[in-house]
PDB file of N, CA, C and O in Angstrom:
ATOM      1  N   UNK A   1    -144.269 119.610  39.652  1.00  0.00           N
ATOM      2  CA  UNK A   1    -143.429 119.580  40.844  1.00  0.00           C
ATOM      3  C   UNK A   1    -143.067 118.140  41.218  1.00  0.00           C
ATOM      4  O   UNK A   1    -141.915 117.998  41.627  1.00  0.00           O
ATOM      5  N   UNK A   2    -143.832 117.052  41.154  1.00  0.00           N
ATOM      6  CA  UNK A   2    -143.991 115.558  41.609  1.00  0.00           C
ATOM      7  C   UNK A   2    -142.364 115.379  40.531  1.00  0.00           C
ATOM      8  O   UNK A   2    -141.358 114.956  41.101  1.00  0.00           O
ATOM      9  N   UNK A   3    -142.305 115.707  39.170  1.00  0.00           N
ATOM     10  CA  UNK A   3    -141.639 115.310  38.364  1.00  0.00           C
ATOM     11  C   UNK A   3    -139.578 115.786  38.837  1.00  0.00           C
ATOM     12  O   UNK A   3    -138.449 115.427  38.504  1.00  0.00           O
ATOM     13  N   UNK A   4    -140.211 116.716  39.720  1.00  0.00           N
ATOM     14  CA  UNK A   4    -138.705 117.730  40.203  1.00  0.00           C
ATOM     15  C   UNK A   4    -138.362 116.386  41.405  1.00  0.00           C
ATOM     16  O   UNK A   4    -137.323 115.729  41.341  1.00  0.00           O
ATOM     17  N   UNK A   5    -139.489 116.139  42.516  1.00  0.00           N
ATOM     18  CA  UNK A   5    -138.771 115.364  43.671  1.00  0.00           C
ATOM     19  C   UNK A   5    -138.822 114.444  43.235  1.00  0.00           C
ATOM     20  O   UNK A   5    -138.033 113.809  43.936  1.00  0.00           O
ATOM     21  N   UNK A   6    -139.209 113.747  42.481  1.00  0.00           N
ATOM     22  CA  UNK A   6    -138.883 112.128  41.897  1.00  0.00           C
ATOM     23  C   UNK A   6    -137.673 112.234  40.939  1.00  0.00           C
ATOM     24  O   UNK A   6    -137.610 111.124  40.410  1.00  0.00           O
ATOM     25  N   UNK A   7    -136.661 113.027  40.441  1.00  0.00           N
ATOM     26  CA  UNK A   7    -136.005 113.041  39.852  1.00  0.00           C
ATOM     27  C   UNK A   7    -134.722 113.512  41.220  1.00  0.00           C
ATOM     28  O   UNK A   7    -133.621 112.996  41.409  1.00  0.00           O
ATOM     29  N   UNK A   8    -135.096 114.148  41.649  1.00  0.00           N
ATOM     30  CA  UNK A   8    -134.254 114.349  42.796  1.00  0.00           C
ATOM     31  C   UNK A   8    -133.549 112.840  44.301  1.00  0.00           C
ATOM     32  O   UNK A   8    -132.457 112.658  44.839  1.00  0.00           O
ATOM     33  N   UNK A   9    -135.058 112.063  44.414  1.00  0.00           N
ATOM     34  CA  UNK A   9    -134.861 110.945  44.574  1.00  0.00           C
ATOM     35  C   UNK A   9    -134.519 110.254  44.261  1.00  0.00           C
ATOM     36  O   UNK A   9    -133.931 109.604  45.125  1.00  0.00           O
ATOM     37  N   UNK A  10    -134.485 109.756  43.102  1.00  0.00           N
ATOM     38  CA  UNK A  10    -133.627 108.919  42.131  1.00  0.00           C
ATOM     39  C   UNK A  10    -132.617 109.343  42.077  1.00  0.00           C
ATOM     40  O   UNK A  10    -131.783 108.451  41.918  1.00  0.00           O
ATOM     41  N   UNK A  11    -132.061 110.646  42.146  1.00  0.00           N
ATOM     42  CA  UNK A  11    -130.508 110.477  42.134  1.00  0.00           C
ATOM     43  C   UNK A  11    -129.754 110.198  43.160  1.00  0.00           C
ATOM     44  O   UNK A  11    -128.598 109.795  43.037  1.00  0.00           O
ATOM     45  N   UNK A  12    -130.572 110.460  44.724  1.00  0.00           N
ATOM     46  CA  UNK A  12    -129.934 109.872  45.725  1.00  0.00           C
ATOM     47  C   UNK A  12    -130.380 108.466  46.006  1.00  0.00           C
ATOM     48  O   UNK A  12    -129.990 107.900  47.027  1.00  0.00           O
ATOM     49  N   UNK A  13    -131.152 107.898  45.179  1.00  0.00           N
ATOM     50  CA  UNK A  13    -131.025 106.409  45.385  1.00  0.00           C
ATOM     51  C   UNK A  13    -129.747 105.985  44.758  1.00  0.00           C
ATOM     52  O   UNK A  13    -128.676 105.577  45.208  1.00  0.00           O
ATOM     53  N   UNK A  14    -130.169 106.193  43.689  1.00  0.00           N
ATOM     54  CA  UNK A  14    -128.491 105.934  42.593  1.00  0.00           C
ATOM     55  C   UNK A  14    -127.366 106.354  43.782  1.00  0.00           C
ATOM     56  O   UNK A  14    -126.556 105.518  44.183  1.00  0.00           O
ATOM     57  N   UNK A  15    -127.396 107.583  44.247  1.00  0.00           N
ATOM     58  CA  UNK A  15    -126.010 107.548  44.978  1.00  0.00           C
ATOM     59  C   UNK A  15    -125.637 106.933  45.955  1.00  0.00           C
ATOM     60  O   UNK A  15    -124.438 106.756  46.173  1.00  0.00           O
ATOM     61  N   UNK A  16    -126.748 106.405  46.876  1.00  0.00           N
ATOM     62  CA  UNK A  16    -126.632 105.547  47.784  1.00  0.00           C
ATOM     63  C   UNK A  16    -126.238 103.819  47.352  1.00  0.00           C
ATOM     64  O   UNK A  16    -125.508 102.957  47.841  1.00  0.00           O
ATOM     65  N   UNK A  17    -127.145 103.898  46.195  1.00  0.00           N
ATOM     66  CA  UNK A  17    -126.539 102.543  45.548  1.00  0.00           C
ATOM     67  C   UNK A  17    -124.872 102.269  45.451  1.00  0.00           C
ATOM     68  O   UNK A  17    -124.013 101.433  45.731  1.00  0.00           O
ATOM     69  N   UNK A  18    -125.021 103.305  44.978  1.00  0.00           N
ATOM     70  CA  UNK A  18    -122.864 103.847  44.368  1.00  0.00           C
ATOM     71  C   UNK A  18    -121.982 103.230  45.896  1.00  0.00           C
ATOM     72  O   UNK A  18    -121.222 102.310  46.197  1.00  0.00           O
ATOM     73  N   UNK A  19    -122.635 104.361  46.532  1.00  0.00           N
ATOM     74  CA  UNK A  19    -121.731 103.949  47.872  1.00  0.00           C
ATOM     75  C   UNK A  19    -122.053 102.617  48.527  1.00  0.00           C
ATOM     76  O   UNK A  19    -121.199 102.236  49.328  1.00  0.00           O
ATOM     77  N   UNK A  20    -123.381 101.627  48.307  1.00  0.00           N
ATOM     78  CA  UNK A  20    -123.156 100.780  48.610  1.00  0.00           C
ATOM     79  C   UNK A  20    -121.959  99.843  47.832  1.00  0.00           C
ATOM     80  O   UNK A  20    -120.854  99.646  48.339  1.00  0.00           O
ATOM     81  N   UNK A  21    -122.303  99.403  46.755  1.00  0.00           N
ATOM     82  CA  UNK A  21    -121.537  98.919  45.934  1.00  0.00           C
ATOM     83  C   UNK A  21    -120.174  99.173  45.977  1.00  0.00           C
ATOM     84  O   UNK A  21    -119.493  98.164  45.794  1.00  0.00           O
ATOM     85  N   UNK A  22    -119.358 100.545  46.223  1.00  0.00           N
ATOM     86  CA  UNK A  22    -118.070 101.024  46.803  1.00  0.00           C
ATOM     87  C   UNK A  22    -117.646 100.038  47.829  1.00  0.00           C
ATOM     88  O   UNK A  22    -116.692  99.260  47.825  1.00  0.00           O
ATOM     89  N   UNK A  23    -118.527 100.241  48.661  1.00  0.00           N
ATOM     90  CA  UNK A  23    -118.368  99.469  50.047  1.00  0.00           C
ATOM     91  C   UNK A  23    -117.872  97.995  50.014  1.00  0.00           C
ATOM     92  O   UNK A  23    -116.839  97.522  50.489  1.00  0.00           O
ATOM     93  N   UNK A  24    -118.883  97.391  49.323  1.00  0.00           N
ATOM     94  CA  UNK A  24    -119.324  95.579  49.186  1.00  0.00           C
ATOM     95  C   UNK A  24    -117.956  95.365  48.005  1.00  0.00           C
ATOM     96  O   UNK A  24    -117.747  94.220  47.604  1.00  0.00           O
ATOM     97  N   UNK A  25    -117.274  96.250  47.615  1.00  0.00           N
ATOM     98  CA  UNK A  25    -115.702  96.705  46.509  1.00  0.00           C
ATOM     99  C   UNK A  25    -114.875  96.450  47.197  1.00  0.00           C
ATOM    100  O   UNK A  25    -114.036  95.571  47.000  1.00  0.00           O
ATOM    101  N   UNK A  26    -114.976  97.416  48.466  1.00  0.00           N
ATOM    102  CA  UNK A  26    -113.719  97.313  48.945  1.00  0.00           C
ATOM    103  C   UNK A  26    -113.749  96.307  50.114  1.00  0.00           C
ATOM    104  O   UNK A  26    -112.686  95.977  50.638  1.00  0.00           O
ATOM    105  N   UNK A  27    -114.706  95.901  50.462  1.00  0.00           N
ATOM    106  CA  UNK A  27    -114.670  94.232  51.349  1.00  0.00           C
ATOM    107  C   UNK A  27    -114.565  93.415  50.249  1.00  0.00           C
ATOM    108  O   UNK A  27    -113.823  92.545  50.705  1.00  0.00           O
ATOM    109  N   UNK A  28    -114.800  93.089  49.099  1.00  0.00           N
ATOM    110  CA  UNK A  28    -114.198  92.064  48.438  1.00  0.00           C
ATOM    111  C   UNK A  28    -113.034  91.934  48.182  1.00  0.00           C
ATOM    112  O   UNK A  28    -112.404  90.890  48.350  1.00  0.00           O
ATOM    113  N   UNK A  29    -112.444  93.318  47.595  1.00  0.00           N
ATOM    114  CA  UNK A  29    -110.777  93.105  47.454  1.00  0.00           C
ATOM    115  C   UNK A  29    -110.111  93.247  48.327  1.00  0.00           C
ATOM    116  O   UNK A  29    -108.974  93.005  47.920  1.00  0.00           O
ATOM    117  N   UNK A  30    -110.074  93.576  49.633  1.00  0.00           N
ATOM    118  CA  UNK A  30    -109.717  93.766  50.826  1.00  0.00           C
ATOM    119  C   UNK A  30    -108.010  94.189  50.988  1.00  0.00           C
ATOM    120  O   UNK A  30    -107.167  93.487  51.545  1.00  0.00           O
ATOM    121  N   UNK A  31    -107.753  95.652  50.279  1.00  0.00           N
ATOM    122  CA  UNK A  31    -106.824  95.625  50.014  1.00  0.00           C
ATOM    123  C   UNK A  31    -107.141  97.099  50.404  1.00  0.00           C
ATOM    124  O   UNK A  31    -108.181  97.721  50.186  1.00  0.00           O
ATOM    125  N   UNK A  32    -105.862  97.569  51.110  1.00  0.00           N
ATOM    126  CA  UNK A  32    -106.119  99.631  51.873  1.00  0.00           C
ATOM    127  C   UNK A  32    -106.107 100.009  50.570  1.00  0.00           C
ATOM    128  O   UNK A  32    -107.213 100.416  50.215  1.00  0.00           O
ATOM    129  N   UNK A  33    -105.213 100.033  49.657  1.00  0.00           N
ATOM    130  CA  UNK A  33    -104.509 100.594  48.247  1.00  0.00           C
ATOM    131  C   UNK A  33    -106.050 100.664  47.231  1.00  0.00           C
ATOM    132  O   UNK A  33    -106.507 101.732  46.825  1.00  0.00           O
ATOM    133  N   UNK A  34    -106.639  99.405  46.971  1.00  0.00           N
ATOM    134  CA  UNK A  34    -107.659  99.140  46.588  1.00  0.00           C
ATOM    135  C   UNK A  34    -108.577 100.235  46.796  1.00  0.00           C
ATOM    136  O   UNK A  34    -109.007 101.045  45.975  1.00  0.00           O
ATOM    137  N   UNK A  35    -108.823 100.112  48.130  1.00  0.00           N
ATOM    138  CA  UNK A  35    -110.200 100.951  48.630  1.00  0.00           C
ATOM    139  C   UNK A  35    -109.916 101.931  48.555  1.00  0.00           C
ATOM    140  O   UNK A  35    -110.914 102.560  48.202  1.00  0.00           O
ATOM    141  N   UNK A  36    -108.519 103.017  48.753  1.00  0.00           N
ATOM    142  CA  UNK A  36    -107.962 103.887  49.032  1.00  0.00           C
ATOM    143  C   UNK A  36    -108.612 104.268  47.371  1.00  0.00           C
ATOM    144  O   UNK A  36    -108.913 105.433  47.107  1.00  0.00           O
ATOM    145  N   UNK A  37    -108.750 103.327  46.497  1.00  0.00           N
ATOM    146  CA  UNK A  37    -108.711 104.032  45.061  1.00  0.00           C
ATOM    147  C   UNK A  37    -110.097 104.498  44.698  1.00  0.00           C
ATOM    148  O   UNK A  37    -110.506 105.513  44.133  1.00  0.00           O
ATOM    149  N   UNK A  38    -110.919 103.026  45.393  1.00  0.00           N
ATOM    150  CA  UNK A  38    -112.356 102.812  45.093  1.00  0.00           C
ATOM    151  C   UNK A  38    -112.820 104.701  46.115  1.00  0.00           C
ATOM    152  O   UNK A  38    -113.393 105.645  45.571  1.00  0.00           O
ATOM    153  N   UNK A  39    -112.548 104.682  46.932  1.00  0.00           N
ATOM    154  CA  UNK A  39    -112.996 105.869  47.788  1.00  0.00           C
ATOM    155  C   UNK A  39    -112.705 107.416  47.617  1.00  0.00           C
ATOM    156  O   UNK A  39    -113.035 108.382  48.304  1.00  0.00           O
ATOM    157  N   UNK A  40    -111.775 107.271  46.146  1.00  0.00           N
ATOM    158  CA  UNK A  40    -111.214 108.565  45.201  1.00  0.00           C
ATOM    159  C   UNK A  40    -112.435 108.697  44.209  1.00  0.00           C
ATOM    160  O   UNK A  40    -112.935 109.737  43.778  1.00  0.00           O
ATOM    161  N   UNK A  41    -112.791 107.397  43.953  1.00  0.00           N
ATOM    162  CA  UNK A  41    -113.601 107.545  43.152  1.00  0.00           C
ATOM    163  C   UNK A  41    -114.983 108.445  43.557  1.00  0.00           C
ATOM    164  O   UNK A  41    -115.455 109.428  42.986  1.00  0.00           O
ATOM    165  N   UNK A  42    -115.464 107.695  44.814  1.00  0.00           N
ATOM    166  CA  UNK A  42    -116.593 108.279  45.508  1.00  0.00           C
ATOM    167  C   UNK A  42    -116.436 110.440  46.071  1.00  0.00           C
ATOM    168  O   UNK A  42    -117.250 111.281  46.454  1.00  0.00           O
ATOM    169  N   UNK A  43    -115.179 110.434  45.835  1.00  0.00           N
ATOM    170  CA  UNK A  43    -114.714 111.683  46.009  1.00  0.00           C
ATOM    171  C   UNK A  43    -115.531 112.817  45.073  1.00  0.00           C
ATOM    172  O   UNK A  43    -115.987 113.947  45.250  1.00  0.00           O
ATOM    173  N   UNK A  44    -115.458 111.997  44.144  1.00  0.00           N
ATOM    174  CA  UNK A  44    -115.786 112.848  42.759  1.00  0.00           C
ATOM    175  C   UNK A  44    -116.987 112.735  42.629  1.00  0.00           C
ATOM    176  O   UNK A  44    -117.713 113.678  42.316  1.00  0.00           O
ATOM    177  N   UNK A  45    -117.400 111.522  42.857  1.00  0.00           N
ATOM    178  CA  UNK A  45    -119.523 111.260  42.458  1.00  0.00           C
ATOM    179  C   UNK A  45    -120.315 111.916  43.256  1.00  0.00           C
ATOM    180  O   UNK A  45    -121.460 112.196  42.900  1.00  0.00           O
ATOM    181  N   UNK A  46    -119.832 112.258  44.452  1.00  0.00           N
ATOM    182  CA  UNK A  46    -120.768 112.740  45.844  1.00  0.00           C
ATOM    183  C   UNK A  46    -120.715 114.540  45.481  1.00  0.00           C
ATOM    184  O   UNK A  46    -121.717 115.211  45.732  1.00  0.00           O
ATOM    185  N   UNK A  47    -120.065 114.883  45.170  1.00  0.00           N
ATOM    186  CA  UNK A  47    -120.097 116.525  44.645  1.00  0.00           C
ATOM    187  C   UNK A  47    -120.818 116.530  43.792  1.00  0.00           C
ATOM    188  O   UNK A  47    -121.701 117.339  44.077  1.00  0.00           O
ATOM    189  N   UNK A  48    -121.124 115.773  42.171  1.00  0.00           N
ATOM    190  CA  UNK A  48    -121.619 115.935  41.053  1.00  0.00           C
ATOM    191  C   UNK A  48    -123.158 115.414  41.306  1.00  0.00           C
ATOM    192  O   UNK A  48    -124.210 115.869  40.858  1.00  0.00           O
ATOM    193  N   UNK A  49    -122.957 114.477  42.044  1.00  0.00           N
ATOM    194  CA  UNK A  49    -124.936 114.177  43.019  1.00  0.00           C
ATOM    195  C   UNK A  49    -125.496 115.296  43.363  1.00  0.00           C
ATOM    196  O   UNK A  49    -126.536 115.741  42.879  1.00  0.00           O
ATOM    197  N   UNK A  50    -124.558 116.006  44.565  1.00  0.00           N
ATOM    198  CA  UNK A  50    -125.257 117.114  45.490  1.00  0.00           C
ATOM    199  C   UNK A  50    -125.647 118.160  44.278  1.00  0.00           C
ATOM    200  O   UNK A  50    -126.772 118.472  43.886  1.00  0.00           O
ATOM    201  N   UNK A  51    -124.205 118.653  43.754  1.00  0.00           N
ATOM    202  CA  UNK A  51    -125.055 119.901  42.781  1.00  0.00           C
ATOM    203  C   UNK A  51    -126.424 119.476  42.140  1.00  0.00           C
ATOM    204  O   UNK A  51    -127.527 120.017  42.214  1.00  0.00           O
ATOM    205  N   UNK A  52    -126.020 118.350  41.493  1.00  0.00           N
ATOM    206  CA  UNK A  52    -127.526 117.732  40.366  1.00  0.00           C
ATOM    207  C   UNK A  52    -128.718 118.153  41.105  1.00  0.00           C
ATOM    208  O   UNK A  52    -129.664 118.882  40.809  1.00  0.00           O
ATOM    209  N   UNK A  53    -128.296 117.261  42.504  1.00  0.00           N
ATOM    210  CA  UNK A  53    -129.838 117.147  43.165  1.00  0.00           C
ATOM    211  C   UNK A  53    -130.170 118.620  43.792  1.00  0.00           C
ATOM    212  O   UNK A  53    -131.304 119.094  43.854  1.00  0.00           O
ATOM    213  N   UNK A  54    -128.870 119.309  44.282  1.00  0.00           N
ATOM    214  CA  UNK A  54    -129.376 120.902  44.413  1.00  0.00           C
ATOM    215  C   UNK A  54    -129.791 121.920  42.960  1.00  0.00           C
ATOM    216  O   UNK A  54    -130.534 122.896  42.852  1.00  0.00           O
ATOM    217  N   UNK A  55    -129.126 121.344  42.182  1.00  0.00           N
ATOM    218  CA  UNK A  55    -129.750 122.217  41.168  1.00  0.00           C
ATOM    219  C   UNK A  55    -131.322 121.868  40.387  1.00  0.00           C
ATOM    220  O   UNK A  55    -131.881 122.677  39.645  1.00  0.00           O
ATOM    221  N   UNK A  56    -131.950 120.301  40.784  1.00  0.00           N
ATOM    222  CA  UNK A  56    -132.717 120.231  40.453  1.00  0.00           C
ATOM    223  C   UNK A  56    -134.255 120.963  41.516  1.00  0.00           C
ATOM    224  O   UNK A  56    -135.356 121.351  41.122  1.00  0.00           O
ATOM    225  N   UNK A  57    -133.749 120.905  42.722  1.00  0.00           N
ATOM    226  CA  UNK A  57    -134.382 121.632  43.505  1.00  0.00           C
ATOM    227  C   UNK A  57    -134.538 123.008  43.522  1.00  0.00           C
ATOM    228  O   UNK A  57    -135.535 123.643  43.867  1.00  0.00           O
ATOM    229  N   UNK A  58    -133.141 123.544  42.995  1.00  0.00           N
ATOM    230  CA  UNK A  58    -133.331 125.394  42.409  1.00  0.00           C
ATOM    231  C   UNK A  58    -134.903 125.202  41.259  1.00  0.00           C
ATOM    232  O   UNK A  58    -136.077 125.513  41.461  1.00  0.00           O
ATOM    233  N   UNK A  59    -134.403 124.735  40.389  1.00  0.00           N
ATOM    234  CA  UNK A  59    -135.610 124.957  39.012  1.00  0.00           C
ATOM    235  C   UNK A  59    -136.799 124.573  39.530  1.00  0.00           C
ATOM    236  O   UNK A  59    -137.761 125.192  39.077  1.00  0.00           O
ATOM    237  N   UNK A  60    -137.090 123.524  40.551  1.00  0.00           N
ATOM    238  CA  UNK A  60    -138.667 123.364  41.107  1.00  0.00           C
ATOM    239  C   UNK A  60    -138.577 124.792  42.287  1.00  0.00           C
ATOM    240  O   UNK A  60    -139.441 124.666  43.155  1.00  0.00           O
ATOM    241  N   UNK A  61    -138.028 125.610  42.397  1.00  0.00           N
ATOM    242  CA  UNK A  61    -138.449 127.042  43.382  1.00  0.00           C
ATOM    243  C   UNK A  61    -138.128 127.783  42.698  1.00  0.00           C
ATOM    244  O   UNK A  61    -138.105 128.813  43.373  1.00  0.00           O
ATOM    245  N   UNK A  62    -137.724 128.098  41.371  1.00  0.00           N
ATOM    246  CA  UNK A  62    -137.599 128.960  40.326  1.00  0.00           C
ATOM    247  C   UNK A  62    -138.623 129.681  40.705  1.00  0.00           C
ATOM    248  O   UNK A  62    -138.261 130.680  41.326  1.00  0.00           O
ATOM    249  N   UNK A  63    -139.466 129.605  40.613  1.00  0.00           N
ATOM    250  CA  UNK A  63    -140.675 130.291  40.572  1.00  0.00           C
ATOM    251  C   UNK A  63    -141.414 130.973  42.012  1.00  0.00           C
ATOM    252  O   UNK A  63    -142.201 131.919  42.070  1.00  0.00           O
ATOM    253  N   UNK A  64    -141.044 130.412  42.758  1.00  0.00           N
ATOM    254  CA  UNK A  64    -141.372 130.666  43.988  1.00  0.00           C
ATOM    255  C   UNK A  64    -139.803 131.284  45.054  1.00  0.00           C
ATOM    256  O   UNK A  64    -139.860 131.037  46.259  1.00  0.00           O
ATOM    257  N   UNK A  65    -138.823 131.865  44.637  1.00  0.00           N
ATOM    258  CA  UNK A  65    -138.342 132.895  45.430  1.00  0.00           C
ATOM    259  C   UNK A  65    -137.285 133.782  44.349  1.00  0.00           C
ATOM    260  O   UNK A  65    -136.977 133.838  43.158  1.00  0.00           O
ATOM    261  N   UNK A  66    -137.033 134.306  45.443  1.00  0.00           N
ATOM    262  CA  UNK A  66    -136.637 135.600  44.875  1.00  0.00           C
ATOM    263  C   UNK A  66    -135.009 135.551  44.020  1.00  0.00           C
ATOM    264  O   UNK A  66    -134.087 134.835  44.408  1.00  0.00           O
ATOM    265  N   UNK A  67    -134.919 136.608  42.631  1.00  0.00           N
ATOM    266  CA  UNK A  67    -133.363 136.302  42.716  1.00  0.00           C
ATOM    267  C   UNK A  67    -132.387 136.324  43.803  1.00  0.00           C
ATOM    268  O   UNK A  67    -131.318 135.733  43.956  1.00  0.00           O
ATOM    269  N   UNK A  68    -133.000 137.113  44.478  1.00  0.00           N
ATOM    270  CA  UNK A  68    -131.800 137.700  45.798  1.00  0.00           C
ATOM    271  C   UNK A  68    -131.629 136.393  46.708  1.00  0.00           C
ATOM    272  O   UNK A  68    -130.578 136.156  47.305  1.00  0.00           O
ATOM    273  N   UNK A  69    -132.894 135.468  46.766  1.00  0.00           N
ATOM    274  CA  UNK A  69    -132.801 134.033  47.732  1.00  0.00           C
ATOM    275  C   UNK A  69    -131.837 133.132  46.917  1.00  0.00           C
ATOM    276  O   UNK A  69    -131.125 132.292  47.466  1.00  0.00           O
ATOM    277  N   UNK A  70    -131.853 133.387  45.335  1.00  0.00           N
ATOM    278  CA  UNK A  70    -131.567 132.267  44.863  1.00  0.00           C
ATOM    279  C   UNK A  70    -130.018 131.950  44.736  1.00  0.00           C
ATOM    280  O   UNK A  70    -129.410 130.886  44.627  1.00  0.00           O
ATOM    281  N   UNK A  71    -129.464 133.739  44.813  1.00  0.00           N
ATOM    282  CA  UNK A  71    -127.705 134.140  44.759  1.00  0.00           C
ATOM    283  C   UNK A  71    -127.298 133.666  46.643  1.00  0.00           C
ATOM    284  O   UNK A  71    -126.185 133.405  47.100  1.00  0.00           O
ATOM    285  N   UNK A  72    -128.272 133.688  47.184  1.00  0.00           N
ATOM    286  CA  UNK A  72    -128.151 133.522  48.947  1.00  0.00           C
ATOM    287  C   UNK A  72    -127.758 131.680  48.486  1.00  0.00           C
ATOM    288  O   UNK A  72    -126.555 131.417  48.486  1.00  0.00           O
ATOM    289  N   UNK A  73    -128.531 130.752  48.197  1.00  0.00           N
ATOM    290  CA  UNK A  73    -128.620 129.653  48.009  1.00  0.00           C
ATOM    291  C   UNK A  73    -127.519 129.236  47.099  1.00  0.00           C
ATOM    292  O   UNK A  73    -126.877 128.269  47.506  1.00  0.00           O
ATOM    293  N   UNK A  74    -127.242 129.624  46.230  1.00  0.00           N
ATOM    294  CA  UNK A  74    -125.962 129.503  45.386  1.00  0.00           C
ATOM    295  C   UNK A  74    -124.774 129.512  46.044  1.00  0.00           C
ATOM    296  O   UNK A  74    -123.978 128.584  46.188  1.00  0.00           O
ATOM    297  N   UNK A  75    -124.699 130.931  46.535  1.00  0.00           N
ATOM    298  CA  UNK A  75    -123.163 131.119  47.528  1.00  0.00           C
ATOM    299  C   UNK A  75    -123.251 130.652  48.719  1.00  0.00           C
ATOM    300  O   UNK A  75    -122.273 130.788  49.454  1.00  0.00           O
ATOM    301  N   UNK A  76    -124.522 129.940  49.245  1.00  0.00           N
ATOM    302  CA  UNK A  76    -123.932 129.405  50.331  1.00  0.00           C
ATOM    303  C   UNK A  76    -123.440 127.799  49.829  1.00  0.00           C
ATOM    304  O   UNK A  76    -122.682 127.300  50.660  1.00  0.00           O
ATOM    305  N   UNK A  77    -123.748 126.839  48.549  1.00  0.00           N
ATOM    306  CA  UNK A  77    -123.681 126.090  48.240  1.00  0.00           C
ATOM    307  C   UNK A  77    -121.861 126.218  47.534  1.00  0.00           C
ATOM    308  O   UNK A  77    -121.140 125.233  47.382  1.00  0.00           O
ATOM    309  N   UNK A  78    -121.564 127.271  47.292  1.00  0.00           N
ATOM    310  CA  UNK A  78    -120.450 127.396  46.806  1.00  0.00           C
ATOM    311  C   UNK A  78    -119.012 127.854  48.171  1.00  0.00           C
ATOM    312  O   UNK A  78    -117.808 127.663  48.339  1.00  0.00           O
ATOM    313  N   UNK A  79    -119.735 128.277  48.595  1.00  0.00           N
ATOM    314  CA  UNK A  79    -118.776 128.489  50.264  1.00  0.00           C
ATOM    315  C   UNK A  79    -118.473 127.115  50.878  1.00  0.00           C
ATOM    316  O   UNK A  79    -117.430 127.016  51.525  1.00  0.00           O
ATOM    317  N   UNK A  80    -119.792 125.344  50.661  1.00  0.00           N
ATOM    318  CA  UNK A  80    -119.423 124.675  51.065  1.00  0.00           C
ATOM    319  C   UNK A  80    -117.834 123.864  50.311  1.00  0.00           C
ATOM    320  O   UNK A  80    -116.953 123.309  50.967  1.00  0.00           O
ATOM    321  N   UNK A  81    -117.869 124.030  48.827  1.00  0.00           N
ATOM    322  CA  UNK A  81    -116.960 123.579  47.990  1.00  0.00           C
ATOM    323  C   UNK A  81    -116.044 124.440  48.611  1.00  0.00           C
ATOM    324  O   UNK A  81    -115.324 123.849  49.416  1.00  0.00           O
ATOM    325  N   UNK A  82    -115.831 125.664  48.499  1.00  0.00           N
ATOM    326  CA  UNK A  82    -114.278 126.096  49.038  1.00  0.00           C
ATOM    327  C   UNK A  82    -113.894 126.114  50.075  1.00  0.00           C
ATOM    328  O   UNK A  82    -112.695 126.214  50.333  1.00  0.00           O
ATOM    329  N   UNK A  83    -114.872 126.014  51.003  1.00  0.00           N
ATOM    330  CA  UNK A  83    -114.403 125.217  52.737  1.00  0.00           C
ATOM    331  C   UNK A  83    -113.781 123.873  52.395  1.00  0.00           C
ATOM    332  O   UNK A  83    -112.730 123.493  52.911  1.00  0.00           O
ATOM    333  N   UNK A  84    -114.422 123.218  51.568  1.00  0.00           N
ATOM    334  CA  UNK A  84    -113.952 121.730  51.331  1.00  0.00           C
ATOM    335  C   UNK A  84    -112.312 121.652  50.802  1.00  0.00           C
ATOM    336  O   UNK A  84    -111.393 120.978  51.268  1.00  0.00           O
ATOM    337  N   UNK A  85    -112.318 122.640  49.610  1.00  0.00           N
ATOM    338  CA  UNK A  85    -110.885 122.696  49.405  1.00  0.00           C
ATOM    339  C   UNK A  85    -109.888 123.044  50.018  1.00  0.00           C
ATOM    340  O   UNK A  85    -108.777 122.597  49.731  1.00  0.00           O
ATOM    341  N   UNK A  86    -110.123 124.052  51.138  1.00  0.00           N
ATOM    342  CA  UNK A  86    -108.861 124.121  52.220  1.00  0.00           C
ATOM    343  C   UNK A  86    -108.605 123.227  52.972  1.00  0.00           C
ATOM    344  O   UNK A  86    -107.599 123.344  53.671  1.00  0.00           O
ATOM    345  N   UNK A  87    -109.451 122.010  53.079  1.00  0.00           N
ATOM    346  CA  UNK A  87    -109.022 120.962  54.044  1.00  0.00           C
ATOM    347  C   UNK A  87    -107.948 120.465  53.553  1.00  0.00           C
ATOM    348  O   UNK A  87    -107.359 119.561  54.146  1.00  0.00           O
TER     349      UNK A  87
END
């Protein structure tokens, strides 16, 4: 289990790193167009984090709930993506 939340942590360090570095990007080039691009980028990394780090948290409760919790946990994780896309 130690091996599931330390792998889970590390990816939100990494992602927090990302967005720092984004940040300290777009104050260096100080350009809207620039950042506007750098912050497309972050568009895409922050979805592919969350699943990782939610899917690495499914396989450490694999074992401990039910299929029926795990389709509950799925579709509510998938209701947030298509709320996201009607914006």
């Amino acid at each position: 289990m130690l091996k599931i939340v330390l792998g889970m942590s590390i990816l939100r360090i990494i992602s927090g790193l990302i967005e720092l570095s984004a940040a300290f990007l777009m104050l260096y080039f100080n350009r809207v167009e620039t950042a506007f691009k750098i912050n497309a980028c972050l568009a895409v990394i922050g979805p592919i984090i969350m699943i990782s780090v939610t899917s690495l948290g499914l396989i450490g409760l694999a074992d401990k709930i039910s299929l029926k919790q795990m389709f509950i946990i799925f579709s509510g994780v998938s209701l947030i993506f298509i709320g996201l896309n009607k914006i």
